[in-house]
C-alpha positions in Angstrom: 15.3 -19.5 23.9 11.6 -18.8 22.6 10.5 -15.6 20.6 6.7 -14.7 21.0 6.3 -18.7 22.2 8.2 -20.7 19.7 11.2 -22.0 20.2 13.8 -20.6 18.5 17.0 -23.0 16.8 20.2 -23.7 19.0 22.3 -21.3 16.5 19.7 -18.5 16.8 20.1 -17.7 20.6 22.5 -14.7 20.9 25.8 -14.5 21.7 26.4 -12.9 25.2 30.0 -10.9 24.3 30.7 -9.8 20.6 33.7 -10.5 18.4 35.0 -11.4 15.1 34.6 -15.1 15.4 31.3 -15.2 17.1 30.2 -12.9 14.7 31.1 -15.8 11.9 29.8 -18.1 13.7 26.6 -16.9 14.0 26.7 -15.3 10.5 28.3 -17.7 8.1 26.2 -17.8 5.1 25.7 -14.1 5.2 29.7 -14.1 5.2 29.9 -17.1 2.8 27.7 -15.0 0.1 29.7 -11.9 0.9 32.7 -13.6 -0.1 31.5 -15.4 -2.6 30.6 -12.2 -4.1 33.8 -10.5 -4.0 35.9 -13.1 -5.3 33.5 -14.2 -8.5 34.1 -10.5 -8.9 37.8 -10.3 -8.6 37.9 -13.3 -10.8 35.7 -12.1 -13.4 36.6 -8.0 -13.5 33.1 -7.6 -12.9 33.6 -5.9 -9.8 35.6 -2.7 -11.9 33.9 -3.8 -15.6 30.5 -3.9 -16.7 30.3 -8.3 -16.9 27.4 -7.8 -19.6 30.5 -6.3 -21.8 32.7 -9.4 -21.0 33.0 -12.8 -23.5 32.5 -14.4 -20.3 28.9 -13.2 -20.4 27.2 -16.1 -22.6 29.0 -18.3 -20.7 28.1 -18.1 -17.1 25.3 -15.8 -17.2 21.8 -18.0 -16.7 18.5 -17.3 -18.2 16.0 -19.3 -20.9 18.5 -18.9 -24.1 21.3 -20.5 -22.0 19.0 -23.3 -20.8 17.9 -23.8 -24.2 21.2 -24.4 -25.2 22.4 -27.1 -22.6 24.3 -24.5 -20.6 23.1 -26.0 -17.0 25.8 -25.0 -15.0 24.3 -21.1 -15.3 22.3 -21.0 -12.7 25.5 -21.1 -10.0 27.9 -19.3 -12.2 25.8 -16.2 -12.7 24.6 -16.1 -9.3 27.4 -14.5 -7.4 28.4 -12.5 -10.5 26.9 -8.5 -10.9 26.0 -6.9 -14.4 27.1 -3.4 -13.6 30.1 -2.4 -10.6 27.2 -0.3 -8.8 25.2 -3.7 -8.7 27.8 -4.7 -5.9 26.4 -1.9 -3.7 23.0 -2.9 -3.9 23.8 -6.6 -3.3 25.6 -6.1 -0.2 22.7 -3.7 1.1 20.8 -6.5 0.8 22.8 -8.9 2.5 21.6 -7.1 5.4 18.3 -8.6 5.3 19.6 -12.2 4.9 22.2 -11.6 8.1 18.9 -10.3 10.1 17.5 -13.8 8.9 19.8 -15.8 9.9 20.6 -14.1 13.2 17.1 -14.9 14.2 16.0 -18.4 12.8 19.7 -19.5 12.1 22.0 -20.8 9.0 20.5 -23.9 8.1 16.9 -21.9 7.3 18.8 -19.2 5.8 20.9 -21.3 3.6 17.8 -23.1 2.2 15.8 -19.6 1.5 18.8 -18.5 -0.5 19.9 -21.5 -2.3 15.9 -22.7 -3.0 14.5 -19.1 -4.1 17.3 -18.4 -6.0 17.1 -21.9 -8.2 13.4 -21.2 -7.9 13.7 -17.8 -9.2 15.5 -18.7 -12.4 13.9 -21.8 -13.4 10.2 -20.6 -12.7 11.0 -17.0 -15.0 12.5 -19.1 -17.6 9.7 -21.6 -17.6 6.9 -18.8 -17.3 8.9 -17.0 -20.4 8.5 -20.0 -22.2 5.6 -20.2 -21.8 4.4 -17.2 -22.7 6.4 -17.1 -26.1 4.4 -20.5 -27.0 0.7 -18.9 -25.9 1.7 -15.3 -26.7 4.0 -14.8 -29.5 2.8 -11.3 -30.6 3.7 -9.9 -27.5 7.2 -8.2 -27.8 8.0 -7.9 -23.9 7.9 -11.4 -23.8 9.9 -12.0 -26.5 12.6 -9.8 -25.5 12.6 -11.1 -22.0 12.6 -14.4 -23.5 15.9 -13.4 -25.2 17.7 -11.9 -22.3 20.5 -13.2 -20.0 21.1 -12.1 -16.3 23.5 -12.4 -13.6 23.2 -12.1 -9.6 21.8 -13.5 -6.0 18.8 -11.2 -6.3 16.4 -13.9 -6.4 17.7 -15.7 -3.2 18.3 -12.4 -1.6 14.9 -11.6 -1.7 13.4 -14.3 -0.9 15.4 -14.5 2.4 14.3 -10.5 3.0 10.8 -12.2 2.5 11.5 -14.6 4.8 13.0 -12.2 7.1 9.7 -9.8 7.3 8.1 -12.8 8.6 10.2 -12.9 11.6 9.3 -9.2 12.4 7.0 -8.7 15.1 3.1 -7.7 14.6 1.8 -5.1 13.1 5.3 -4.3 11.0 5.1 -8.0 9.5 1.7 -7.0 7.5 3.1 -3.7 7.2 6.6 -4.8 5.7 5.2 -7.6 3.3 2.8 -5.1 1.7 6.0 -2.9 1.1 7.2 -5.1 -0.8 4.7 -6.5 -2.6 4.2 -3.3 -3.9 8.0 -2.5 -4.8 7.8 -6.1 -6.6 4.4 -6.0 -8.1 5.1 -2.3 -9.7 8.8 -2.4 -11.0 7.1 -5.6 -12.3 4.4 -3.7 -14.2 5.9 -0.7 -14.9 9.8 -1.7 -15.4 9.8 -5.1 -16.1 12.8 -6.9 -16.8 13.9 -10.5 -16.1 15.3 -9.6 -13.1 12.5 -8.2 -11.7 10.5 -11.6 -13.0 12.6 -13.3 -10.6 12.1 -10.9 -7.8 8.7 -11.7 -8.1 8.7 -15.8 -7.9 10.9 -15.4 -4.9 9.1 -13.4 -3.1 5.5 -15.3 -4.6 7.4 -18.4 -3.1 8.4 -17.6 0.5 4.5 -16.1 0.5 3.1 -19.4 -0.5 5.2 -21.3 2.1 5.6 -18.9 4.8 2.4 -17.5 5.2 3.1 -14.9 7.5 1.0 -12.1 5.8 -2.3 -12.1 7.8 -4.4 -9.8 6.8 -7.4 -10.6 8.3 -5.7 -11.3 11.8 -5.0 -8.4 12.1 -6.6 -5.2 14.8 -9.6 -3.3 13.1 -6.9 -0.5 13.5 -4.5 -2.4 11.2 -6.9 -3.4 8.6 -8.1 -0.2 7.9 -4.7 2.2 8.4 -3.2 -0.4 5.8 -6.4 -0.2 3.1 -5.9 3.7 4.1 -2.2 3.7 3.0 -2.2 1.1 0.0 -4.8 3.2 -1.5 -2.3 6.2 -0.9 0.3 4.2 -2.9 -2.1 3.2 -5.7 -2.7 7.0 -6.2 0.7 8.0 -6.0 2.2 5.9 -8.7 -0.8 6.7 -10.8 0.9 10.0 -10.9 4.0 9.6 -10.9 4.0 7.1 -14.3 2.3 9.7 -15.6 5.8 11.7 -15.5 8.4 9.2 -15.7 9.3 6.8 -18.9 7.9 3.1 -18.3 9.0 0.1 -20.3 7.4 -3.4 -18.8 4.9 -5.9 -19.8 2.7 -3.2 -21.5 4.7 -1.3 -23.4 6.6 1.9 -23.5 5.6 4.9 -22.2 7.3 8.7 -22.2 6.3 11.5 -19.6 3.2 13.4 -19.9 3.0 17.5 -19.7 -0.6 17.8 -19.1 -2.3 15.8 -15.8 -4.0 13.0 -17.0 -7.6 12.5 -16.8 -7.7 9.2 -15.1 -5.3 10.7 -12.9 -7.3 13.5 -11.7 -10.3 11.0 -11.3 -7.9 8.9 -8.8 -7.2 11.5 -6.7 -10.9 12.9 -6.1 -11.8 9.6 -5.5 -9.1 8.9 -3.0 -9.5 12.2 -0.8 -13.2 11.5 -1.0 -12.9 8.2 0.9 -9.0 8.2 2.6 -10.5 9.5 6.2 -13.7 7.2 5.7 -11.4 4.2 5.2 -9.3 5.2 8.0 -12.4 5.5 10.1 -13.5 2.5 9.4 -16.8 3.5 7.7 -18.6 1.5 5.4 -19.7 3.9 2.5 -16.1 4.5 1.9 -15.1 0.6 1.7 -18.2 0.0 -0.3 -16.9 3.2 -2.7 -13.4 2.2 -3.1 -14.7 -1.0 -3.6 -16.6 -0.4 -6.8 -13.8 2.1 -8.2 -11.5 -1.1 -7.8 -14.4 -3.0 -9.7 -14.5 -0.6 -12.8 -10.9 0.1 -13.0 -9.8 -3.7 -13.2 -13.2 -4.4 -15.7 -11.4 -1.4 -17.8 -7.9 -2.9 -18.0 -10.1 -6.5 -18.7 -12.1 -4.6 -21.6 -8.9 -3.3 -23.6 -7.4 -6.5 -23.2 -10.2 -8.6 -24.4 -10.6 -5.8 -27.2 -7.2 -6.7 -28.0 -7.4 -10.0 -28.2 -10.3 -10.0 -30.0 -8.8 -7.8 -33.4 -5.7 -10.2 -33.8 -4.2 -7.3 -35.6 -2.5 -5.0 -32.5 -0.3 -5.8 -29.8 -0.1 -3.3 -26.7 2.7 -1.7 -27.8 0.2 -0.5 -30.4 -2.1 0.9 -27.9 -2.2 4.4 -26.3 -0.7 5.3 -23.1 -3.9 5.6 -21.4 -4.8 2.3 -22.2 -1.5 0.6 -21.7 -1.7 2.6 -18.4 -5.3 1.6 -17.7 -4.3 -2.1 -18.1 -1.0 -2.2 -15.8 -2.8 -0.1 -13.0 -5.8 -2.2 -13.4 -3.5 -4.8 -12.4 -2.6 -3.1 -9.1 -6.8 -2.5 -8.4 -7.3 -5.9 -8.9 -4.5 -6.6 -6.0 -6.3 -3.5 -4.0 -9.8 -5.4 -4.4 -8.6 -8.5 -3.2 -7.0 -6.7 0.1 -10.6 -5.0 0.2 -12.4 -8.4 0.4 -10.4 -9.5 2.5 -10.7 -7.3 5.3 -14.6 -6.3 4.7 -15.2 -6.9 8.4 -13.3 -3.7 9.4 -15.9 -1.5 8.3 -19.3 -1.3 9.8 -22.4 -0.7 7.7 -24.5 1.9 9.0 -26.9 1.0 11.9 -30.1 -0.7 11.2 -33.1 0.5 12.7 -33.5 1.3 16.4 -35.8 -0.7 18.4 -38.6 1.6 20.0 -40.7 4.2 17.5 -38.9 7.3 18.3 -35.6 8.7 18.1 -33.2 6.4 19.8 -31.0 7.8 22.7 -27.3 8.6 21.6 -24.5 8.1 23.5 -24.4 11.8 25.3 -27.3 10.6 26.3 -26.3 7.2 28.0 -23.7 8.9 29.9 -25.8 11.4 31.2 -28.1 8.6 32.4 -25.2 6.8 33.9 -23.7 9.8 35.9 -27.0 10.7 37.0 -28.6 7.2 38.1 -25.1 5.3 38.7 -24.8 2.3 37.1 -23.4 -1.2 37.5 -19.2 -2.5 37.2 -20.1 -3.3 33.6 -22.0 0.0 32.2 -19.5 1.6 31.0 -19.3 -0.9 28.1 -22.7 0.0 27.1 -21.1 3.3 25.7 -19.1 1.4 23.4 -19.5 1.0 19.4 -21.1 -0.9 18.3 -24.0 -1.2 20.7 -27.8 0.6 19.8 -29.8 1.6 22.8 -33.9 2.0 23.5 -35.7 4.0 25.0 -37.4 3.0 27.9 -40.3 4.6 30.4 -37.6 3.1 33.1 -34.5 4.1 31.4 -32.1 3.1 28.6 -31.2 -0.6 27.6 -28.2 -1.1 25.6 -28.1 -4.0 23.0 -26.5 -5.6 20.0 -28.0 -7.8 17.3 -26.7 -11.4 16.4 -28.2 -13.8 14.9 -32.0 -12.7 15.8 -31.0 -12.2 19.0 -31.5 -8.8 20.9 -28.4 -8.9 23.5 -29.1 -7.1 25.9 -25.5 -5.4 27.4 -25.5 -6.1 31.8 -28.2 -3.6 33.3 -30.4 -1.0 32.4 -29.7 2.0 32.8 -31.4 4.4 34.6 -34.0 4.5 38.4 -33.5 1.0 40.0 -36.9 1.3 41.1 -37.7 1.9 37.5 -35.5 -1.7 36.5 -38.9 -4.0 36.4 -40.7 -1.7 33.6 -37.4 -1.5 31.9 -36.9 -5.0 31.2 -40.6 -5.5 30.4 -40.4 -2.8 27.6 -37.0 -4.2 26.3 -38.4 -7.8 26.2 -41.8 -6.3 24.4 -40.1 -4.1 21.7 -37.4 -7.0 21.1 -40.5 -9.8 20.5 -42.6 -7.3 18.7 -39.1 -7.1 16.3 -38.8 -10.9 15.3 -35.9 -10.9 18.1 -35.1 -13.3 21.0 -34.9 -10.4 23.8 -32.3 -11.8 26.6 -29.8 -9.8 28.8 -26.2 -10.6 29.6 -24.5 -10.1 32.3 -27.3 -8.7 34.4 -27.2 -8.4 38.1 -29.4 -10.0 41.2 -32.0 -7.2 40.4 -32.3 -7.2 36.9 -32.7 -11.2 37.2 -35.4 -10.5 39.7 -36.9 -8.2 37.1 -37.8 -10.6 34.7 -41.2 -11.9 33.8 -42.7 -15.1 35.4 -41.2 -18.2 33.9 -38.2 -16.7 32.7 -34.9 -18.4 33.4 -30.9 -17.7 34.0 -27.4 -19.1 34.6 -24.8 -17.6 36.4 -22.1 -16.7 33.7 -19.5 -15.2 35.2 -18.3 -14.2 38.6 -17.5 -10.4 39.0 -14.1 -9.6 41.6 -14.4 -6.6 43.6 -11.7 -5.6 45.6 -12.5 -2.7 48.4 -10.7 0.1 48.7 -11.6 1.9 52.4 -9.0 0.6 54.6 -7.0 -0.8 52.4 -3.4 -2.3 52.9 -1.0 -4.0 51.5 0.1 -5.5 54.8 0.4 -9.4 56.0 1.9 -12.4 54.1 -1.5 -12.4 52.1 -0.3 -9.3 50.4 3.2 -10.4 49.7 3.5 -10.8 46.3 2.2 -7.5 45.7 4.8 -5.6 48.3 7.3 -7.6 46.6 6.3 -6.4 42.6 6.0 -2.8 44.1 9.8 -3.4 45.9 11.4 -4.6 42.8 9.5 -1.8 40.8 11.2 1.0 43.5 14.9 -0.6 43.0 14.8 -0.9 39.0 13.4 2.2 38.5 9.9 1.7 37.6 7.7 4.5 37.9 3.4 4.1 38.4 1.3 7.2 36.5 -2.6 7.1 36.4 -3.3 9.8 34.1 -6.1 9.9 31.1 -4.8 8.4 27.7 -5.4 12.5 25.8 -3.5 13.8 28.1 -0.2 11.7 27.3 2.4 13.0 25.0 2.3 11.4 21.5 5.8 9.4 22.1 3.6 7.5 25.3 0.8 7.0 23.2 2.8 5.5 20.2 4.5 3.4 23.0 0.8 1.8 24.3 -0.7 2.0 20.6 2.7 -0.9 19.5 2.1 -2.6 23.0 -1.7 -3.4 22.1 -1.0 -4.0 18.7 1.7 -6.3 19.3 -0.3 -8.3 21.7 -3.0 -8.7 19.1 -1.3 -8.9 15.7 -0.2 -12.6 16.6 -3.8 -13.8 16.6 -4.9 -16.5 15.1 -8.6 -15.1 15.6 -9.6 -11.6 15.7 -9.7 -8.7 18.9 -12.4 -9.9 20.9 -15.7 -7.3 21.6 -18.5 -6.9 23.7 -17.2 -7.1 27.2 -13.7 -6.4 26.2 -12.4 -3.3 25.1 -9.6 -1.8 23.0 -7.1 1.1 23.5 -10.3 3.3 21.2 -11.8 2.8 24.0 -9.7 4.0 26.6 -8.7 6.9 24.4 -12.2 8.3 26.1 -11.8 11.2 28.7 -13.5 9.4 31.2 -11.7 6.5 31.3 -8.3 6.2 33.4 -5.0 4.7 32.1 -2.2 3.2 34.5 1.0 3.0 32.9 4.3 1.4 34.2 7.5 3.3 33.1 11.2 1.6 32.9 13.7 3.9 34.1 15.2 4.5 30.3 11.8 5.7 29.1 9.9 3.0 27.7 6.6 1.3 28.5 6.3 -2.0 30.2 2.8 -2.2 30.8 -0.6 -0.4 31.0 -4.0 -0.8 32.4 -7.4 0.9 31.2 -10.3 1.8 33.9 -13.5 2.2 33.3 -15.4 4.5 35.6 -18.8 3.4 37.8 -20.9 6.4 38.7 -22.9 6.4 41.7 -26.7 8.0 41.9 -25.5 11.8 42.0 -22.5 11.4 43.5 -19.8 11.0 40.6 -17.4 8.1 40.4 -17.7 5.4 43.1 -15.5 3.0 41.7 -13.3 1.7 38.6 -13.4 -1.7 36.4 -10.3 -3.0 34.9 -10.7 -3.5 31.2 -7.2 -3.3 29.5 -3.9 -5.7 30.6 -1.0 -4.9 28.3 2.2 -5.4 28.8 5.7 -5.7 27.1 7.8 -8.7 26.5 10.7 -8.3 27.6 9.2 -5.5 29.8 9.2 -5.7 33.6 7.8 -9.4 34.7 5.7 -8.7 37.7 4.7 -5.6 36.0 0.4 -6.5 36.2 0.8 -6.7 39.6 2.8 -3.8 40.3 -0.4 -1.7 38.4 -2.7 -3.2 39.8 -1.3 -2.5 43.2 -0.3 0.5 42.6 -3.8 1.9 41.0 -5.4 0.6 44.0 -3.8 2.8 46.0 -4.3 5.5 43.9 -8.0 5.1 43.8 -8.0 4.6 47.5 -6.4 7.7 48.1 -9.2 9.6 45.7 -12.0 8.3 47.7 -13.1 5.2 45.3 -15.0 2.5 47.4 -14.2 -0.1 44.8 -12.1 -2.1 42.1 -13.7 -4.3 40.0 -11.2 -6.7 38.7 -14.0 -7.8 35.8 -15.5 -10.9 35.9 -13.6 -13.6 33.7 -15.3 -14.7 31.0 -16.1 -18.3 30.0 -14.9 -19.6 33.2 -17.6 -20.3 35.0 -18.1 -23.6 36.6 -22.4 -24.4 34.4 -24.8 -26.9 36.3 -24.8 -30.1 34.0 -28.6 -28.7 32.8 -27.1 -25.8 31.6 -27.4 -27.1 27.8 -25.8 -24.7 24.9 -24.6 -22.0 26.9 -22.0 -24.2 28.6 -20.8 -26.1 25.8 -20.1 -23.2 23.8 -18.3 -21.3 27.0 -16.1 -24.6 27.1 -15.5 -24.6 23.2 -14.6 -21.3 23.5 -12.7 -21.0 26.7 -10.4 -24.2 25.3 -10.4 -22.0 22.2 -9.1 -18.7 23.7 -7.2 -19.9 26.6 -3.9 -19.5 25.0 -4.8 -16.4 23.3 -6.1 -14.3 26.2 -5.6 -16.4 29.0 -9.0 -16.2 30.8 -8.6 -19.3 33.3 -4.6 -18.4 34.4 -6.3 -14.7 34.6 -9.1 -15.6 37.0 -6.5 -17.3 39.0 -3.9 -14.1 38.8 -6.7 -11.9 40.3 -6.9 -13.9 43.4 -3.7 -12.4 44.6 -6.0 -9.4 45.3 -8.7 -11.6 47.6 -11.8 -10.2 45.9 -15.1 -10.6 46.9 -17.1 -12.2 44.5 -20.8 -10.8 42.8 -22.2 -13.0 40.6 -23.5 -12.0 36.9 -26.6 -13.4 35.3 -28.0 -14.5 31.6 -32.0 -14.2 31.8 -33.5 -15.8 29.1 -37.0 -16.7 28.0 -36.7 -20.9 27.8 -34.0 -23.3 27.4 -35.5 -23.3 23.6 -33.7 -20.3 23.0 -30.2 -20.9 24.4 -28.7 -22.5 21.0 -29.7 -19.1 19.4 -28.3 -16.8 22.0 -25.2 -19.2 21.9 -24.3 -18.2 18.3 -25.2 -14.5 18.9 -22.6 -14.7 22.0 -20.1 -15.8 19.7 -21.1 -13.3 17.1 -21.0 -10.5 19.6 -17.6 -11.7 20.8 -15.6 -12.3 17.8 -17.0 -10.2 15.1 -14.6 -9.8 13.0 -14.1 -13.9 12.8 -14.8 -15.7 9.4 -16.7 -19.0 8.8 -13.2 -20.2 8.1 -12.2 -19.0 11.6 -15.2 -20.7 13.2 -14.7 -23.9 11.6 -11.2 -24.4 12.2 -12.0 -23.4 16.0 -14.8 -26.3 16.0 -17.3 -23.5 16.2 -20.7 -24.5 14.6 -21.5 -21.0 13.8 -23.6 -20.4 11.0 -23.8 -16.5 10.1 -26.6 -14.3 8.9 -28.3 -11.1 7.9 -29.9 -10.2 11.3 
């Protein structure tokens, strides 16, 4: 059995029929521990006696004072032992997340996550306490901690719930590990005992070997709802220390009556910025950026004013500044996060290229429903694309690189196209840019200046919809998905993505993110969209409903407008679909929205041209190496080659799409802006360990 393409061990594939015995035999070190537990408790009275009160206590309880004193055996003895009879409670409620590991990647893994993070747990907090005591005597926690003995699996039960969160599916992986690194990281800092010491190196082992939190992986969505609710969190415990007695690393503290000053600071900061990190906008990253700055330099200050006067300890301090300097920890972890997923938030839009106001995006789809436009125009309304003015119409265009990408046609008379692309290619050179356009049609190519080149990069699949049926062997694969659909249930709805009740939305919004949250590189952009995107009025979702309610699959349309005379036709942008959903489900929306369209009056589908998988003439140069670099790169994320061969089912026709460039000087350029304009959220790291000579700059 595989899970999300990796194949799973021969004692992780579920049993087909419940019982007892299966149950142990799919569960035995979650049983083993349980038992283990229970009987260490009979044995010892812990389970009806506080243990800490026993004699037994120095004796099988582990810890640096009973390492120190040859006691080695502690680190087995006091592991299935419980200070406190309400400790039993908690262990077996976490037994749950070991059994949900080993049900999914087996005993053997399970086994080693518990045995090696709890030895790992014990020995690295006694080792980091005696450490401390030899560079930091003065400081009391540590010498108190230093004293301490403790009992209990916590250590390997954690780090097997560690290990567990990275078996959960994408985006609740990210979202899971950060809930716990901030339930270790502030009963750490703010209630710091040895056990929570070895909560921490458990879990700060299975992230080092692991590595299942990805951050930067992640959707722009992700990345920015997750800074949105850390910063949340950040702000919440702020307040809520303020109220409630602390005793950890820093020292004591006793509830406050008044609302703190720094307090009060946090929150205006945080409902100044929470909806502009949500949004993704980059005077709100930049601003919780440098409050992250000053409140980790403030918590570095009073430590290095401590250090300095070699006459106080913290506990000496005040409880703002023992405050200050455990919250500045949690900043400093906040800053970090903030680094790490910059590329989430856009700075503001440089410059347009003409001299006047530049055209908004009313304005483009006004153009578009009044002049038509081409299968691709649509796209030009998307983020983050700028647009000129032109005596012939509007150009849409990014910047990479020093390149001015133009995005497919301009929009606006075709009789009108030739002055168009003049202007564009005059305002771009008068800039400093390389002026080229991307997936341009026959005319636009034809409306470039003499001496200007192109290479067919993509071919565009139409499929017509007058006349229209799905009769003959040709069509048999798609009577067959639309069959099977009838007889399990499976119902077809075209409707807009607004109009959807929340539960459906939720549905598509954990189908996309799950599709994307495996990743080893980011969404792609420019001729791909995302569900924002189809969230707009104008665009049409398919969805493909099981008979018990959930979502198998969905498609996004983007509309064509024809001169005057409303929609003419629709371009598929979005494929999603569930895993264990319905199998022939693509086809069966496909199909079925073809229909549908037919029936409206559409002339067209355009299935969307592939990209990078062109077949390039040998002197195509830069452009076709990096198409191959990249198509080998992305094949098995998105699947572009098996995709151009699934839309032949649907025996398109075939228009060809165009790159017109100035000279074959400039292709190396316009090769990295492609790849910028692509992948824009990739790093240098990214590129590098793609093969991708990329080098990135300030356009």
């Amino acid at each position: 059995m595989t899970v999300d393409g990796q194949a799973l061990p021969e004692e992780a594939v579920a049993p087909q029929r419940g019982g007892p015995l299966r149950l142990i035999r799919r569960l035995p070190v979650s049983i083993l521990i349980l038992v283990a537990l229970l009987l260490a408790g009979l044995a010892t009275g812990a389970l009806w006696s506080p243990f800490q009160n026993s004699p037994l206590w120095d004796v099988l309880a582990y810890g640096l004072p009973a390492l120190q004193e040859g006691r080695w055996w502690t680190p087995l003895t006091g592991t299935f032992l419980a200070a406190q009879p309400l400790g039993y409670l908690l262990l077996v409620a976490c037994l749950l997340g070991v059994a949900y590991l080993e049900w999914h990647r087996g005993w053997r893994v399970t086994a080693a996550w518990f045995a090696g993070g709890q030895l790992f747990a014990v020995l690295a907090t006694a080792g980091l306490l005696w450490l401390l005591t030899v560079l930091t005597p003065a400081w009391p926690w540590v010498q108190h901690q230093a004293t301490a003995l403790d009992v209990g699996p916590s250590g390997g039960l954690l780090a097997c719930i560690a290990a567990a969160v990275g078996v959960l599916p994408a985006p609740w992986r990210n979202r899971a590990w950060l809930t716990l690194l901030a339930y270790i990281f502030i009963t750490l800092l703010f209630w710091g005992g040895i056990a929570d010491l070895e909560h921490a190196a458990a879990v700060v082992l299975v992230l080092g070997v692991d590595r299942s939190l990805t951050l930067r992986s992640g959707t722009v969505r992700e990345q920015r709802l997750l800074a949105f609710w850390v910063l949340i969190v950040l702000v919440a415990i702020s307040t809520i220390v303020d109220y409630v007695p602390t005793s950890g690393p820093f020292g004591d503290t006793v509830p406050s009556e008044t609302l703190g000053w720094s307090v009060l600071i946090d929150l205006g900061v945080s409902v100044l910025v929470l909806n502009g990190l949500r949004r993704g906008r980059r005077w709100a990253w930049l601003l919780s950026l440098l409050y992250a700055v000053l409140n980790v330099l403030l918590g570095a200050v009073i430590v290095l004013a401590l250090r300095l006067s070699m006459e106080k300890d913290l506990e000496d301090l005040g409880l703002n500044a023992r405050m200050a300097v455990a919250t500045g920890v949690l900043w400093a972890l906040f800053l970090i996060m903030l680094l790490i997923t910059r590329r989430a938030f856009r700075w503001r839009r440089r410059p347009p290229l003409g001299s006047g106001p530049a055209p908004t995006r009313d304005d483009v789809i006004t153009a578009l429903q009044r002049h038509g436009g081409g299968t691709l125009s649509w796209m030009t309304t998307w983020e983050p694309n700028e647009y000129l003015r032109t005596s012939g119409g509007i150009v849409a265009y990014q910047r990479h690189n020093g390149v001015a990408l133009a995005l497919a046609d301009p929009i606006g008379d075709p009789s009108d196209r030739a002055a168009a692309v003049a202007e564009f290619i005059d305002r771009a050179e008068r800039a400093g840019l390389t002026p080229c356009f991307f997936s341009a049609d026959d005319d636009t190519r034809a409306a470039g200046p003499e001496g200007w080149q192109s290479l067919v990069i993509a071919d565009d699949t139409i499929v017509d919809l007058p006349g229209l049926e799905f009769t003959g062997k040709r069509w048999g694969a798609i009577r067959t998905a639309a069959n099977r659909a009838q007889r399990e249930g499976v119902t077809f709805t075209v409707t807009r993505l607004a109009d959807e009740r929340w539960g459906v939305r939720a549905q598509l919004q954990a189908i996309s993110d799950l599709w994307v949250g495996d990743k080893d590189l980011p969404e792609m952009r420019f001729t791909l969209g995302t569900l924002a995107e189809a969230q707009d009025p104008h665009v049409r979702v398919a969805i493909a409903t099981a008979a018990n309610g959930d979502v198998d699959g969905f498609l996004s349309w983007l509309p064509v407008y024809g001169p005057e005379d409303g929609v003419r036709g629709w371009t598929l942008d979005l494929m999603r679909r569930r895993p264990d959903g319905f199998p022939p489900v693509m086809e069966y929306l496909i199909g079925m929205s073809a229909a549908a369209f037919r029936d409206e009056g559409a002339e067209f589908l355009s299935l969307s041209g592939a990209p990078l998988t062109h077949d390039y003439p040998p002197d195509a140069g830069a452009i076709a190496a990096l198409s191959e670099r990249l198509s080998d790169l992305l094949e098995p994320v998105y699947g572009f080659r098996s995709l151009h061969r699934f839309k032949e089912k649907f025996h398109p026709r075939y228009e060809t799409l165009h790159l017109v460039y100035r000279e074959a000087v400039d292709l190396p350029r316009i090769s990295v802006a492609l790849t910028q304009a692509f992948l824009p959220g990739a790093t240098l790291r990214q590129y590098a360990a793609a093969g991708l000579d990329i080098i990135r700059r300030d356009d």
